[in-house]
C-alpha positions as CSV (number, residue, x, y, z in Angstrom):
1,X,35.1,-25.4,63.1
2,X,32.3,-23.2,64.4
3,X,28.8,-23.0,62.8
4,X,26.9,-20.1,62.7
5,X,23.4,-19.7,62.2
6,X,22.2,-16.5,60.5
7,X,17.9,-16.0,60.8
8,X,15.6,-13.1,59.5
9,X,12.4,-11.9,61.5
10,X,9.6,-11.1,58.7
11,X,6.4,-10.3,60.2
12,X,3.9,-11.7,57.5
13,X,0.7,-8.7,57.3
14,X,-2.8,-8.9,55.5
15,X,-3.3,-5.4,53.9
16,X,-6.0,-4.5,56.5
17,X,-3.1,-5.1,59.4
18,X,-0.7,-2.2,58.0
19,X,-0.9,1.0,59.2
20,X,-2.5,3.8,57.1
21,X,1.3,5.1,55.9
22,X,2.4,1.7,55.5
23,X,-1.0,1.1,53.0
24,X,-0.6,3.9,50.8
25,X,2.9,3.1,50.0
26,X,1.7,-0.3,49.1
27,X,-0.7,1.4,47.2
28,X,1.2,4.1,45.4
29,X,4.0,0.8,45.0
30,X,0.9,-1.0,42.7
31,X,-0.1,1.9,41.0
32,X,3.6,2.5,39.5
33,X,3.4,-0.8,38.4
34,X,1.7,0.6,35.2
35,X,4.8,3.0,34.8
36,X,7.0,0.0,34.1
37,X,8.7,-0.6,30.5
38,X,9.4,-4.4,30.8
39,X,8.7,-6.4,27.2
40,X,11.7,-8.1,27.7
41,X,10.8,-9.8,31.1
42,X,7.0,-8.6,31.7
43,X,7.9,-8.5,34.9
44,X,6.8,-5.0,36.2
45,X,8.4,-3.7,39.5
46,X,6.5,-0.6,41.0
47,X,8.1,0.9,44.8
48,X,7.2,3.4,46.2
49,X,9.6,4.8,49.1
50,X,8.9,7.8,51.7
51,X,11.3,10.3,53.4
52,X,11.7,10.9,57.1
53,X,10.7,14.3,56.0
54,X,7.0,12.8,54.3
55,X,8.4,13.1,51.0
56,X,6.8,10.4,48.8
57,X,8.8,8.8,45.6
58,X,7.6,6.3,43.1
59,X,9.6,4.2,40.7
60,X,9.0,1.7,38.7
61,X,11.5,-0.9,36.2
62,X,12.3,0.4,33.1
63,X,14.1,-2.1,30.8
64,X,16.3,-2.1,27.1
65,X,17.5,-4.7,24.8
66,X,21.1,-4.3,26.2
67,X,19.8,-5.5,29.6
68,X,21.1,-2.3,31.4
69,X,17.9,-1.2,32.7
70,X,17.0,-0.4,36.6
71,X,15.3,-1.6,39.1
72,X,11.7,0.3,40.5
73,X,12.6,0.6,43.8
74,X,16.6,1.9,42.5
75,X,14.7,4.4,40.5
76,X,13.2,5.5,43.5
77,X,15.7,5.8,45.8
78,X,18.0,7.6,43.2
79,X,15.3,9.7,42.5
80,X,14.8,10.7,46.3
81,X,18.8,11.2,46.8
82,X,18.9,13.5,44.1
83,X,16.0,15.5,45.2
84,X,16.6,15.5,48.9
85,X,20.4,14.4,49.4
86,X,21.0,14.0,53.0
87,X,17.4,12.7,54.1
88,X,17.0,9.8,55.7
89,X,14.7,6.7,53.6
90,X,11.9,6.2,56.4
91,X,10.0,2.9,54.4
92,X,10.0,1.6,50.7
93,X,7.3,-0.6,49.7
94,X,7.8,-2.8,46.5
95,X,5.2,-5.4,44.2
96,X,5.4,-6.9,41.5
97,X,3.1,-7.7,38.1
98,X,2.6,-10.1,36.0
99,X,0.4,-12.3,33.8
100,X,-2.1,-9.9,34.2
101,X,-2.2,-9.5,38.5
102,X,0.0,-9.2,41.4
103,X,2.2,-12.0,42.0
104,X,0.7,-14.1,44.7
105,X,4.0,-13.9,47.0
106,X,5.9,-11.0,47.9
107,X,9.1,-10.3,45.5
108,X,12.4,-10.0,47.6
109,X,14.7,-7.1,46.1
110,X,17.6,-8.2,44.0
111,X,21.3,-7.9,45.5
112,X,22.2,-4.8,43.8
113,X,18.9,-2.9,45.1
114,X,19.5,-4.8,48.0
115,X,23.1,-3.7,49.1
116,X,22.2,0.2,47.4
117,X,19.3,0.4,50.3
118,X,21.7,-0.6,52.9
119,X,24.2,2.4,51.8
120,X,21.2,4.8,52.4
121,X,20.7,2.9,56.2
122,X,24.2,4.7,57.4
123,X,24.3,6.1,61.0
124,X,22.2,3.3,62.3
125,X,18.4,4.8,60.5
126,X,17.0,1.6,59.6
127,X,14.8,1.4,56.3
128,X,11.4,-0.6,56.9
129,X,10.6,-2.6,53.9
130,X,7.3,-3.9,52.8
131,X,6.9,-6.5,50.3
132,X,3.6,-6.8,48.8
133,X,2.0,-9.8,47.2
134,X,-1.1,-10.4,45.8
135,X,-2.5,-11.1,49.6
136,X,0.1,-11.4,51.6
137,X,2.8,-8.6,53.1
138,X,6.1,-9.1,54.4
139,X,7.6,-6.0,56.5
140,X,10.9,-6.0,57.6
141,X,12.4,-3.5,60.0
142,X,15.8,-2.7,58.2
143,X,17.4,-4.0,54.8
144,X,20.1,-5.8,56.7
145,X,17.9,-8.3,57.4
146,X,17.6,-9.2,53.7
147,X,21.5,-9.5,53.4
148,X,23.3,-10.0,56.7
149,X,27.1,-11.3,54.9
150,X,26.8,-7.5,53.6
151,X,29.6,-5.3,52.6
152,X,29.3,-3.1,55.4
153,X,32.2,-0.4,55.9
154,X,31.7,2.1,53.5
């Protein structure tokens, strides 16, 4: 038997650290928040992703009794592929709401958003992603560092 040992590099930001393009996606991310339809969880998702060619999407969860709803930053990205088909994702930023404020630490992407932003990564264009909590900000440089047992030939 071999062991393996599988690590992630998250650099951990305050908001005054990012970068003016890396803020406003955190801030547009927020903002969509209030777009959300979640009174099943009240759990509001708001992403906001942006286009090698500046192109700026929002999305944001949207929810129904049969529990077939999407994720925001899905709804994003779907809504940038079918606007702009070919153009590479440059960064998504991604919060989350609830209770009444920001969660105080960053929400991780679930597996399905997860492995649907690594499809969009193809020809080696990585996909920064910033995670936003209440005060603190994970960035990391490329989606493959949130799953690295990925399905990966495709």
């Amino acid at each position: 038997m071999t062991e393996k040992k599988i690590t992630t590099k998250v650099r951990v930001y305050s908001y005054n650290e990012l970068t003016e393009e890396q803020k406003k996606l955190v801030d547009l991310a927020r903002e969509s928040t209030s777009h959300s339809y979640s009174p099943y969880s009240n759990f509001k998702v708001g992403a906001a992703l942006m286009l090698d060619n500046g192109e700026i999407f929002i999305g944001a969860n949207q929810e129904n009794a049969a529990f077939a709803g999407i994720c925001g930053e899905r709804a994003a990205l779907y809504a940038a592929g079918a606007n702009f088909p070919g153009v590479p994702v440059k960064s998504v930023a991604i919060t989350s709401f609830t209770r009444g404020d920001f969660v105080e630490e960053p929400t991780a992407p679930c597996g399905v958003c997860r492995q649907a932003f690594m499809e969009f990564e193809k020809n080696g264009h990585p996909i920064e992603l910033i995670l936003a909590g209440r005060e603190k900000i994970y960035v990391l440089e490329s989606f493959r560092d949130t799953m690295p047992l990925s399905f990966t030939e495709f």
